[in-house]
N, C-alpha and C positions, 0 to 999 in steps of 0.2 A: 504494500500500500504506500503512493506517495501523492503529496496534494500536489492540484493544478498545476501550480507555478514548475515542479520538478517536473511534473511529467511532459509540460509542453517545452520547459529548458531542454531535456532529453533528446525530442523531435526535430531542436533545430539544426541544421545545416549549415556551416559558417557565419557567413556576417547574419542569416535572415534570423528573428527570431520570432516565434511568436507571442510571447511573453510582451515585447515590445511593441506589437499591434495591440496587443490586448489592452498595457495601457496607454498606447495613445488613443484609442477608439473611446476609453472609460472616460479620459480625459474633455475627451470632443463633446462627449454625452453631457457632462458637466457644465461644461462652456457654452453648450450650443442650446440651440431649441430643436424641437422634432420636427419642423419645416422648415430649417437651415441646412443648406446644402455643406459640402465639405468637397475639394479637389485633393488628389494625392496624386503629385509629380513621382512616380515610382514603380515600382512591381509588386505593390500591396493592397489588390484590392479587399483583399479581407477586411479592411479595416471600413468597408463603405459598410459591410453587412454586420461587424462587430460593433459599430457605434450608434449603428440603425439611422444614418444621415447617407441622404442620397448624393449619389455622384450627380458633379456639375457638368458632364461629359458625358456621353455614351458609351466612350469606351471602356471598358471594365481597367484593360491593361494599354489606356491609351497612350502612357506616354511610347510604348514601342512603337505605335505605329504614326507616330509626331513627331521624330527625331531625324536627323541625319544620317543614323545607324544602316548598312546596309541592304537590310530589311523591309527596311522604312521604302525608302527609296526605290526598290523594286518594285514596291507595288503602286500600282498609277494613284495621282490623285491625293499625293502628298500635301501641296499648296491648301486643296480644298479641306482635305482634313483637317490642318491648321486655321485655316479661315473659321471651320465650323466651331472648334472649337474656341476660339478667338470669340466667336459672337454668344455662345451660350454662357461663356464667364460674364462677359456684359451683363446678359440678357437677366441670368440668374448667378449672380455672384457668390463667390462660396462662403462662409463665415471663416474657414480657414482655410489654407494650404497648406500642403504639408509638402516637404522635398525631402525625398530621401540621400543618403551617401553612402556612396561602398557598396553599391548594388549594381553593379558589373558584370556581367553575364555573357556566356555564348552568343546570343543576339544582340546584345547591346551593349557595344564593347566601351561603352563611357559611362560612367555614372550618372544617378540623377540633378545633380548637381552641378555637373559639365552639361551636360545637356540643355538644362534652365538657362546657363549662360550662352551656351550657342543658340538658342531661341529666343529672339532679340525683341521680338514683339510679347509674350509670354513673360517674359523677364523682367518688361516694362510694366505690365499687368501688378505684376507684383512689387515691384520698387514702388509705383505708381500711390497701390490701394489697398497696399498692407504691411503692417509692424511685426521687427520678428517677437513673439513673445519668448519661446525657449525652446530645449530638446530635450527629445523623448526619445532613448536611443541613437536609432541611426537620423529618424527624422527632426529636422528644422520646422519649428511651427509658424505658421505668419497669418495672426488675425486679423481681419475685416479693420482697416482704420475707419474710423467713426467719421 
């Protein structure tokens, strides 16, 4: 018998952990309201489904297919994707963002944090319309400036 916290420590895989979605999600629940969206610049969408705050995106694992990343770029319609998502930050603003770091991967050979800097429109978004407040493991939090 061991409680949550060792058992999901156990599960994780290098840098990911789930422990640290767990409390950033607890965190967001805290902060947010249940009709406040949340964006996460990363490979964790779990945390859309652990903090019960919807994605500002469609995409579950959008930043892979919003990057530069090889990947990305093969498939048509790169521009548009970035557009789309460009306007639905607008349209519905997240209360937070989150960027993750050290999450480097076979497909996406930059982190999420190189990425947000090479996404110069996206970057702006956030210099622009949000404060960092702190971090929560690997992720950077930047709430909704007032």
């Amino acid at each position: 018998r061991v409680d949550r916290t060792t058992y999901l420590e156990r599960l994780q895989v290098g840098d990911y952990s789930y422990v640290t979605e767990e409390e950033a999600a607890r965190y967001l629940r805290e902060h947010t309201s249940e009709g406040q969206g949340i964006f996460v610049w990363g490979l964790s969408p779990g945390i859309y489904a652990l903090s019960d705050r919807h994605p500002t995106t469609r995409f579950a694992f959008h930043k892979l297919l919003l990057t530069d990343a090889p990947l990305s770029r093969n498939l048509a319609g790169l521009e548009e994707r970035r557009a789309e998502l460009l306007d639905r930050l607008e349209r519905d603003p997240p209360a937070y963002v989150l960027v993750a770091r050290g999450d480097a991967n076979g497909f996406e050979p930059l982190d999420s944090e190189a990425t947000l800097r090479r996404f110069a429109a996206l970057r702006a978004i956030v210099a622009r319309a949000y404060v960092y407040e702190k971090r929560i493991g690997r992720f950077a939090l930047y709430r909704r400036a007032p």
